[in-house]
Z-matrix of the N, CA and C atoms (Angstrom, degrees):
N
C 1 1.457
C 2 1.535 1 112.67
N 3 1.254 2 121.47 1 -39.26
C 4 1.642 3 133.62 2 -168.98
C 5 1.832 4 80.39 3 -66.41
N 6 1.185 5 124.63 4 -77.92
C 7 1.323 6 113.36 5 -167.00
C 8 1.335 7 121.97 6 -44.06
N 9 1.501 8 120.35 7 -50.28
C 10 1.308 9 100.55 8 169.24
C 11 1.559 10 123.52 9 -62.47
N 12 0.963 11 131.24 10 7.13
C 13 1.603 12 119.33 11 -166.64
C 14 1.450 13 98.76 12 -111.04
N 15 1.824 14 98.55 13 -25.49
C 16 1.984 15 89.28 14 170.13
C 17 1.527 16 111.42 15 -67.94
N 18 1.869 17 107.18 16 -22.13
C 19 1.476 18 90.03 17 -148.73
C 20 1.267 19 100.17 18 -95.56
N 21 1.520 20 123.65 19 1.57
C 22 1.434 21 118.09 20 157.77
C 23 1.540 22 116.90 21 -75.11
N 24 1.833 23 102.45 22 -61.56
C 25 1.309 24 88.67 23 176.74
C 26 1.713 25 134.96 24 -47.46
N 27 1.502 26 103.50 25 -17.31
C 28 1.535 27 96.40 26 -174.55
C 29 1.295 28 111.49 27 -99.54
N 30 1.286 29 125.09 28 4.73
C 31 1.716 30 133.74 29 136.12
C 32 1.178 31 121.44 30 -61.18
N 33 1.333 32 117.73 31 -29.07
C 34 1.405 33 114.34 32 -160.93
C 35 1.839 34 113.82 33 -91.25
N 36 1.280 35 96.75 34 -40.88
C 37 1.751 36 106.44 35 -176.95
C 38 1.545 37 88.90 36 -73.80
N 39 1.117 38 146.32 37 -54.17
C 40 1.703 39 129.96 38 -177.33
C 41 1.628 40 100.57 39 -36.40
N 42 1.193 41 71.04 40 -72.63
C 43 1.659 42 82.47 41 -168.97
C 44 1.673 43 121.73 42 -34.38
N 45 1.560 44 104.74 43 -62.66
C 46 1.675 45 95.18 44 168.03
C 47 0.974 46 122.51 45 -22.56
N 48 1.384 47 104.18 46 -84.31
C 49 1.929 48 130.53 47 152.59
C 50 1.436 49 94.87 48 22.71
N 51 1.759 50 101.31 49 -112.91
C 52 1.327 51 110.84 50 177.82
C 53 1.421 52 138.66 51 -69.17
N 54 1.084 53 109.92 52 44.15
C 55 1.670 54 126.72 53 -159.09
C 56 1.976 55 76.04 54 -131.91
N 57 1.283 56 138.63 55 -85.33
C 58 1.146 57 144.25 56 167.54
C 59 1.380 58 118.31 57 -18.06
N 60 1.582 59 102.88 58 -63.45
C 61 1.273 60 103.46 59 173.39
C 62 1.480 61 138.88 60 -61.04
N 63 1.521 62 96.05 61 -29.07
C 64 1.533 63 89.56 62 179.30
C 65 1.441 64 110.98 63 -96.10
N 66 1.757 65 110.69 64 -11.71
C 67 1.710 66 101.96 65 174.65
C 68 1.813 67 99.63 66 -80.19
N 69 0.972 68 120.09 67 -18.23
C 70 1.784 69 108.50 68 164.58
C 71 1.162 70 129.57 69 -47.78
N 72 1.996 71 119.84 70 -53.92
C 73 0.849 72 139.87 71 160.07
C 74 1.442 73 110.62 72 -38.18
N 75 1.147 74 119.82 73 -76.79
C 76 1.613 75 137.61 74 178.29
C 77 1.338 76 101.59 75 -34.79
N 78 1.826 77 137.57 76 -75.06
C 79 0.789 78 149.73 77 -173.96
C 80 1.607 79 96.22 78 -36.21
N 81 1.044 80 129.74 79 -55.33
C 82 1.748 81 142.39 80 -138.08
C 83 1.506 82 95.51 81 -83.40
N 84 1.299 83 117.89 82 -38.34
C 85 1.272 84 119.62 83 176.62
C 86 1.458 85 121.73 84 -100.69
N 87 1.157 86 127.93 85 10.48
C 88 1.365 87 121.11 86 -153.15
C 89 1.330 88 107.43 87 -157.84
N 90 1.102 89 140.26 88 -10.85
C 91 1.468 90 154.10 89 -97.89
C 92 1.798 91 108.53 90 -171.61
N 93 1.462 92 123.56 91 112.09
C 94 1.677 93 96.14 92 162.71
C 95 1.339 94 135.64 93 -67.57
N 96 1.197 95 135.83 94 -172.84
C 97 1.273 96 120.67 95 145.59
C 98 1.419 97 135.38 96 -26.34
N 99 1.134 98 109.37 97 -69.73
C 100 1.599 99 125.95 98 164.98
C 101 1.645 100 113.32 99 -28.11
N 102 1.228 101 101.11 100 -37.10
C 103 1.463 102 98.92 101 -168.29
C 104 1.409 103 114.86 102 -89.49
N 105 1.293 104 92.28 103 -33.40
C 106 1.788 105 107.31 104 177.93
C 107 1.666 106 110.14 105 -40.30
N 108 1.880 107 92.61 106 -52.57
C 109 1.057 108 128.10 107 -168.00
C 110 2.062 109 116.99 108 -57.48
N 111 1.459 110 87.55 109 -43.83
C 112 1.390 111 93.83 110 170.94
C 113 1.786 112 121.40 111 -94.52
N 114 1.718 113 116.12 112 19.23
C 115 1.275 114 108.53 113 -171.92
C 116 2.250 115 77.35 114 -112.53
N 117 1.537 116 105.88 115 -32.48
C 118 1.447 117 82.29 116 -157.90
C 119 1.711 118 101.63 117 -60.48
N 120 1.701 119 107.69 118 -39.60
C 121 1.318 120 108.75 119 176.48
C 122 1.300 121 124.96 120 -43.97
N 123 1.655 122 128.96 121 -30.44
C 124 1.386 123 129.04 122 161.10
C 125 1.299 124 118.84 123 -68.95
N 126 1.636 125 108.09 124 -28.91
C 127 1.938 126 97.63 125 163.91
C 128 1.385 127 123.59 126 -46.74
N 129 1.416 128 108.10 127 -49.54
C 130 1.247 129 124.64 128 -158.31
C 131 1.659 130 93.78 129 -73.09
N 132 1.643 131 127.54 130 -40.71
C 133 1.529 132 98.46 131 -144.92
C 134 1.938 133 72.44 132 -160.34
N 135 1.521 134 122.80 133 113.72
C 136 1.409 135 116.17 134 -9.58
C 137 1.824 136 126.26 135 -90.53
N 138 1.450 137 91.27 136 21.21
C 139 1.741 138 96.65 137 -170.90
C 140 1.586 139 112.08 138 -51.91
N 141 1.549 140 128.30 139 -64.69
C 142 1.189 141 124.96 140 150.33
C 143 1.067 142 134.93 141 -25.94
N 144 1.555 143 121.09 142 -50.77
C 145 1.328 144 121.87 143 160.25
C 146 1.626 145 127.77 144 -49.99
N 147 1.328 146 112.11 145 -8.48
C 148 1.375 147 123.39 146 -171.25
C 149 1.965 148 104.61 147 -117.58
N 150 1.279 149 90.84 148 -38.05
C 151 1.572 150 88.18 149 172.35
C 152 1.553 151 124.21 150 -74.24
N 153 1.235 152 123.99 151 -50.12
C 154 1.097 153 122.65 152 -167.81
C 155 1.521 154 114.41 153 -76.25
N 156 1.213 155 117.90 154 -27.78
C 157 1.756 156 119.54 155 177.86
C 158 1.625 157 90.89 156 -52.40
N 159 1.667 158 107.45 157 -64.45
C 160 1.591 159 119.80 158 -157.17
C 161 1.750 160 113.60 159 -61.51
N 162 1.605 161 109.90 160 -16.86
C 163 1.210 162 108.91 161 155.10
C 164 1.569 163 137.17 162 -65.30
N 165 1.658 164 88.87 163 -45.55
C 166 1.642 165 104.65 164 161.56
C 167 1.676 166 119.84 165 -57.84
N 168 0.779 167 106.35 166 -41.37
C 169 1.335 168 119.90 167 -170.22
C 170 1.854 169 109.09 168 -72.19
N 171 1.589 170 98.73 169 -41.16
C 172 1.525 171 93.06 170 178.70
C 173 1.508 172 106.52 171 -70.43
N 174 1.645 173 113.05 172 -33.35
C 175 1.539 174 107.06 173 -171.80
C 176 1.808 175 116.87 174 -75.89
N 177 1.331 176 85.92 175 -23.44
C 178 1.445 177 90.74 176 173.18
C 179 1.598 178 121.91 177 -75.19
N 180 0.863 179 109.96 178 -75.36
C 181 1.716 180 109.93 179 166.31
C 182 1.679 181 118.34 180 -42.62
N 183 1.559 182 99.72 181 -23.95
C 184 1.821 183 91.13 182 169.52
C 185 1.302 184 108.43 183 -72.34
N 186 1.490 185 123.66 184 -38.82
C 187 1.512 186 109.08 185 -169.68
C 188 1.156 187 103.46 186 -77.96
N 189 1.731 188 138.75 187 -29.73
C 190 1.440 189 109.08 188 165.95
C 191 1.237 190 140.30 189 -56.91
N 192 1.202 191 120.59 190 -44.21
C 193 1.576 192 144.27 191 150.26
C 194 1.458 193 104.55 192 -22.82
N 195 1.452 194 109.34 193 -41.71
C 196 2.001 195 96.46 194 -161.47
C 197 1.686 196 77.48 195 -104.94
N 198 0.899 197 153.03 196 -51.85
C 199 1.498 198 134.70 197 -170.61
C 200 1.330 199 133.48 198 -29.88
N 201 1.552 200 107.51 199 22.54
C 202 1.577 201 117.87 200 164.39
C 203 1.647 202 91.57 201 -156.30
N 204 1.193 203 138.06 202 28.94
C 205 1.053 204 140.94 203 160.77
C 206 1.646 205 113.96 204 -112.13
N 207 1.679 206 100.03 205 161.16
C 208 1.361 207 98.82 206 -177.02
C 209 1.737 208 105.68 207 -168.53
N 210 1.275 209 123.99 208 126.64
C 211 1.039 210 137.84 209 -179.44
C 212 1.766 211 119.51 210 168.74
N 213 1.177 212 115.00 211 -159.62
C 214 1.956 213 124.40 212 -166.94
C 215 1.587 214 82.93 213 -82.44
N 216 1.200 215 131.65 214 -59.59
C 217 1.743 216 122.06 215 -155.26
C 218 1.294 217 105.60 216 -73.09
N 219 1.444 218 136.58 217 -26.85
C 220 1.376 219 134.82 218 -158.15
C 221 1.756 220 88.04 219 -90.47
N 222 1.716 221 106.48 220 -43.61
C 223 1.438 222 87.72 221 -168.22
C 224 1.749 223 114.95 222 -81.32
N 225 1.335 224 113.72 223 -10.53
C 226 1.593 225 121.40 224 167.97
C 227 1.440 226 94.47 225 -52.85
N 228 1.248 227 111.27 226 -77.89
C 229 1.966 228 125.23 227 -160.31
C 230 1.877 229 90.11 228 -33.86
N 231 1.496 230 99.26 229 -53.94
C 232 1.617 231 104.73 230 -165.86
C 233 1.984 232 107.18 231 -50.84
N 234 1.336 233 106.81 232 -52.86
C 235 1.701 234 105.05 233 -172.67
C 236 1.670 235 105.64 234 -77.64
N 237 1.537 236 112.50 235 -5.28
C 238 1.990 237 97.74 236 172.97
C 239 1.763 238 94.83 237 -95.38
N 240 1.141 239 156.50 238 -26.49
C 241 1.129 240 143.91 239 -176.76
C 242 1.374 241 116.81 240 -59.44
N 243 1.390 242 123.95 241 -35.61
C 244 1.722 243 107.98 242 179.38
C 245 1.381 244 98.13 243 -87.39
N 246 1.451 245 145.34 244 -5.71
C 247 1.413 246 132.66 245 167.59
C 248 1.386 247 111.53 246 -76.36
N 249 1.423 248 115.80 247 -22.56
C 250 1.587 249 132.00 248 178.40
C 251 1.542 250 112.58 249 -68.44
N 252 1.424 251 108.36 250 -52.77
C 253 1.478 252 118.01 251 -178.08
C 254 1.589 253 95.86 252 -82.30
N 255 0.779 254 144.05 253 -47.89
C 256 1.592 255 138.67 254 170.43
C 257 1.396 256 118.58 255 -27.77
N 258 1.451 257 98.09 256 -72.14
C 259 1.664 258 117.19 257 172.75
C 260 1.565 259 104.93 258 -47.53
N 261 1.316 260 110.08 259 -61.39
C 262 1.157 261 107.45 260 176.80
C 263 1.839 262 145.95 261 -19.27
N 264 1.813 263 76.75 262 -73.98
C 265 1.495 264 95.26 263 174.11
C 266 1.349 265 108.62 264 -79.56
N 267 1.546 266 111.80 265 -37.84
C 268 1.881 267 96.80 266 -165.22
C 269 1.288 268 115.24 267 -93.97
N 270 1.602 269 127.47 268 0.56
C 271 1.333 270 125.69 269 178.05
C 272 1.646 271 94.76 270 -127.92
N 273 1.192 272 153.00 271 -62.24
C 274 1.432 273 155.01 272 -156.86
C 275 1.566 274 105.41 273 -67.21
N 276 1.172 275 120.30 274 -62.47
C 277 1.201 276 129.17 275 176.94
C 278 2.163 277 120.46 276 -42.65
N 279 1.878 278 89.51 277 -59.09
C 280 1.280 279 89.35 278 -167.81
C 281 1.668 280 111.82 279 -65.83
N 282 1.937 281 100.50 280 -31.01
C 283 1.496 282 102.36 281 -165.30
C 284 1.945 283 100.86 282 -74.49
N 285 1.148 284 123.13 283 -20.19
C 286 1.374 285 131.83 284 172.10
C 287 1.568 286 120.81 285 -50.40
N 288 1.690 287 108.47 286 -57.22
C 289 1.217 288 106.58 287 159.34
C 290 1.563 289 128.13 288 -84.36
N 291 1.377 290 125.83 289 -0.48
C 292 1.048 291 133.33 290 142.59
C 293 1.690 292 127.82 291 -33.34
N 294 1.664 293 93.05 292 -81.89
C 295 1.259 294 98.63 293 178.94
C 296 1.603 295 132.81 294 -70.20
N 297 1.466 296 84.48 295 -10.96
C 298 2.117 297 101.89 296 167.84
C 299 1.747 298 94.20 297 -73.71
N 300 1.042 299 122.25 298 -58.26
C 301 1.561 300 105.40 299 -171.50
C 302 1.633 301 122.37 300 -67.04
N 303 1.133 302 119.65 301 -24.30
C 304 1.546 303 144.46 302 168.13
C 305 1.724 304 92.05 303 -77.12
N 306 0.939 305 154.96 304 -60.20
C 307 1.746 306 129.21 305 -179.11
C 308 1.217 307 91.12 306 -72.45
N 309 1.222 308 137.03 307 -97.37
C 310 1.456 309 124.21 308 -147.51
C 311 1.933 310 112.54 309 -26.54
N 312 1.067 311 95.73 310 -49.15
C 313 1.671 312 111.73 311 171.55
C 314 1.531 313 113.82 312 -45.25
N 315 1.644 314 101.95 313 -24.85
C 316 1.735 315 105.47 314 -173.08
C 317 1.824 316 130.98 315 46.79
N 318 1.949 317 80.50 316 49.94
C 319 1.536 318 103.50 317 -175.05
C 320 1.367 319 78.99 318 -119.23
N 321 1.107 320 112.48 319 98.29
C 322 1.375 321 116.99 320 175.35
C 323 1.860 322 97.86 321 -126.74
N 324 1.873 323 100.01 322 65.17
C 325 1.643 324 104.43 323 171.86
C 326 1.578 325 115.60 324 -120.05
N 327 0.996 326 105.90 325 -140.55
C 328 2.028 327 106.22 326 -163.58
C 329 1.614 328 101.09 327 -54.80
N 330 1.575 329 114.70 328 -57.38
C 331 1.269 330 130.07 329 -144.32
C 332 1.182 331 85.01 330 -73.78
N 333 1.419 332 142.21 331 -26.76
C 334 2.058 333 144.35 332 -166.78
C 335 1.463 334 85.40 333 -72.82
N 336 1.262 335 127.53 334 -59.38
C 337 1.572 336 129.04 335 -177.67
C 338 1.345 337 108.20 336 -69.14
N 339 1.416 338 143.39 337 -63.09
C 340 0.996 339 105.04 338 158.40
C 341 1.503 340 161.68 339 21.45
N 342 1.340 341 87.87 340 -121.69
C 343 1.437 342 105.66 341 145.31
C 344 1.607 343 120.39 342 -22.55
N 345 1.617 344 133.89 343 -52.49
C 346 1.223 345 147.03 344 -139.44
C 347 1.439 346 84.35 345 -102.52
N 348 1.032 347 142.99 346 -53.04
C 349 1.208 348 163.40 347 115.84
C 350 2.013 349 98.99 348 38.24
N 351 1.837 350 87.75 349 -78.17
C 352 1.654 351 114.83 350 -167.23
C 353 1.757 352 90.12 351 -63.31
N 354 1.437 353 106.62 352 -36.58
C 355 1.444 354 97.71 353 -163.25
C 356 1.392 355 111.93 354 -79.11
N 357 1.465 356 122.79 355 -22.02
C 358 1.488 357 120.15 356 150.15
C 359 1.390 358 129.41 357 -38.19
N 360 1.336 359 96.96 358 -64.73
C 361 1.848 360 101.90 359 -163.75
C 362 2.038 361 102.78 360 -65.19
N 363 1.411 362 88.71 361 -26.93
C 364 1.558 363 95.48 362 168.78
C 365 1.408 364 141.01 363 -49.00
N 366 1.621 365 99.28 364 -57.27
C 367 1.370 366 138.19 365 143.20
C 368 1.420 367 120.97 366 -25.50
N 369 1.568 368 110.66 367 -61.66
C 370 1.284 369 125.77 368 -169.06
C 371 1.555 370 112.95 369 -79.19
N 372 1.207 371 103.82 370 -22.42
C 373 1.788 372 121.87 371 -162.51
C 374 2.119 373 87.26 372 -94.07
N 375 1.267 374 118.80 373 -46.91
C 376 1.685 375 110.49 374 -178.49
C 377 1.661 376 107.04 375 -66.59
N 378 1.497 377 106.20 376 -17.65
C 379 1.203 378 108.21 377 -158.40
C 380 1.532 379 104.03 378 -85.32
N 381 1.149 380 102.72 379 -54.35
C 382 1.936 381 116.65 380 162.84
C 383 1.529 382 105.47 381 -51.02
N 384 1.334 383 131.15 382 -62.87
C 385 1.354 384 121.69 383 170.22
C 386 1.657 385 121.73 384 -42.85
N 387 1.246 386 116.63 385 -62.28
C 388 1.294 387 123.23 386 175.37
C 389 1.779 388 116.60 387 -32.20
N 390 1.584 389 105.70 388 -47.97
C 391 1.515 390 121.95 389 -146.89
C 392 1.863 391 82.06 390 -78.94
N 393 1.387 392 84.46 391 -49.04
C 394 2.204 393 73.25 392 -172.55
C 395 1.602 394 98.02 393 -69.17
N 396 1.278 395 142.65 394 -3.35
C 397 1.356 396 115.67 395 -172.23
C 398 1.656 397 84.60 396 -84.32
N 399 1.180 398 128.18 397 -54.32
C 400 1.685 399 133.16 398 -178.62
C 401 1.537 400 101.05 399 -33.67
N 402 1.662 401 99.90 400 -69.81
C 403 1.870 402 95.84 401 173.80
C 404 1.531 403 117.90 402 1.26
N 405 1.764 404 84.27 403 -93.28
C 406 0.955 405 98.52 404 179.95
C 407 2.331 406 148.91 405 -73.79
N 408 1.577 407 80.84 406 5.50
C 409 1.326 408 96.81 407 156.15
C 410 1.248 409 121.27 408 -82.87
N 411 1.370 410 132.64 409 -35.25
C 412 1.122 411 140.02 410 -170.42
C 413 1.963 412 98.29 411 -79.87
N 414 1.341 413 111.84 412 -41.74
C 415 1.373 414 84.25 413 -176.23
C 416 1.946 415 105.83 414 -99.86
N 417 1.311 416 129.17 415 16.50
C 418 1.522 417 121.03 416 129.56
C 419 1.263 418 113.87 417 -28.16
N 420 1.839 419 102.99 418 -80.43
C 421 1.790 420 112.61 419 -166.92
C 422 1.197 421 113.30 420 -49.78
N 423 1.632 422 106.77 421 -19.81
C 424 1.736 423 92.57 422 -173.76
C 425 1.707 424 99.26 423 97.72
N 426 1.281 425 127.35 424 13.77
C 427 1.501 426 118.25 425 -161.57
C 428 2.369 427 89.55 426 -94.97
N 429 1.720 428 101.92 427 -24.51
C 430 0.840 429 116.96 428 -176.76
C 431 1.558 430 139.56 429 -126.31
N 432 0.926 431 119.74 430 117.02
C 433 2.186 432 109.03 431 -170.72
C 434 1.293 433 115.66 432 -72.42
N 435 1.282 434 108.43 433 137.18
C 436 1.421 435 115.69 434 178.77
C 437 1.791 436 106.60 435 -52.88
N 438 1.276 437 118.43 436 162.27
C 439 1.488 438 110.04 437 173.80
C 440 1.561 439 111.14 438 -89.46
N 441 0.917 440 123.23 439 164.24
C 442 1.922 441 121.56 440 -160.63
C 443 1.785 442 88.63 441 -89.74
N 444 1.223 443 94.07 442 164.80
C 445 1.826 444 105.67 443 -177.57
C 446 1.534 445 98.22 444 -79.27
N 447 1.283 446 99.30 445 133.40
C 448 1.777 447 114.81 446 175.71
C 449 1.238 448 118.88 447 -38.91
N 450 1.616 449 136.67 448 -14.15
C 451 1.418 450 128.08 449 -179.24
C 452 1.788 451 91.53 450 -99.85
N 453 1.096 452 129.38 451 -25.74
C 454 1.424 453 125.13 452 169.67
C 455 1.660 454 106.32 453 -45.80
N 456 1.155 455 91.19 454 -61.17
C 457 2.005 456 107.78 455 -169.40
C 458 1.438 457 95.35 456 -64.14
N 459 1.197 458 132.47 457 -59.61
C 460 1.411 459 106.47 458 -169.72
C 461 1.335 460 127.54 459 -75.49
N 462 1.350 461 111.80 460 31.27
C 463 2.007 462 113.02 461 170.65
C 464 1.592 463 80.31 462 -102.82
């Protein structure tokens, strides 16, 4: 059971992730105000509601899972998760309901970009973190091979 609940949750917080991110983008270019307005409000409620459990949930069930494990990938996965939940809560979260109260508000000026701005590189930085924690889950299970050492590859 612990495995399946990582291996949803750790589909699932990517996914938000870039599910948000790229309807932002989209929205920003393509999109009126109004709409902007009604996608950040779906970040916030139930998008948040869906991200942050599935974050908990991946970090949680990862450390049970590795609590009889031991090696370089378990302890990598181990030092990107509190930068994950960090980012998370103290930059994704606040700038989320931020910028939901700033569109509906139809302050859509510097500090909305800004901000949207922080919540990108944020975005992009859990998203890069996330993908190598998967990496390297997948080649734990064996779903994936390590890559050969660089003097191998270059004959």
């Amino acid at each position: 059971m612990p495995k399946r609940v990582h291996l949803i949750a750790g589909i699932l917080g990517p996914l938000c992730i870039a599910t948000f991110f790229s309807c932002t983008v989209l929205a920003e270019i393509f999109c009126s105000h109004e709409d902007v307005a009604l996608l950040k409000s779906l970040i916030v409620t139930p998008g948040l509601w869906i991200l942050v459990p599935a974050i908990a949930c991946a970090g949680g069930s990862g450390m049970f899972l590795s609590r009889t494990r031991r090696g370089r990938l378990v302890d990598a996965k181990k030092k990107r998760m509190p930068f994950i939940a960090a980012n998370g809560l103290l930059v994704l979260v606040p700038c989320a309901i931020l910028l939901n109260r700033w569109a509906t508000a139809g302050a859509f000026d510097t500090t909305f970009f800004i901000v949207q701005m922080i919540e990108f590189v944020a975005g992009a930085t859990n998203l890069t973190l996330m993908g190598l924690n998967v990496r390297d889950g997948l080649r734990m299970a064996g779903h994936l091979r390590a890559r050969p050492p660089q003097a191998a590859r270059a004959s």
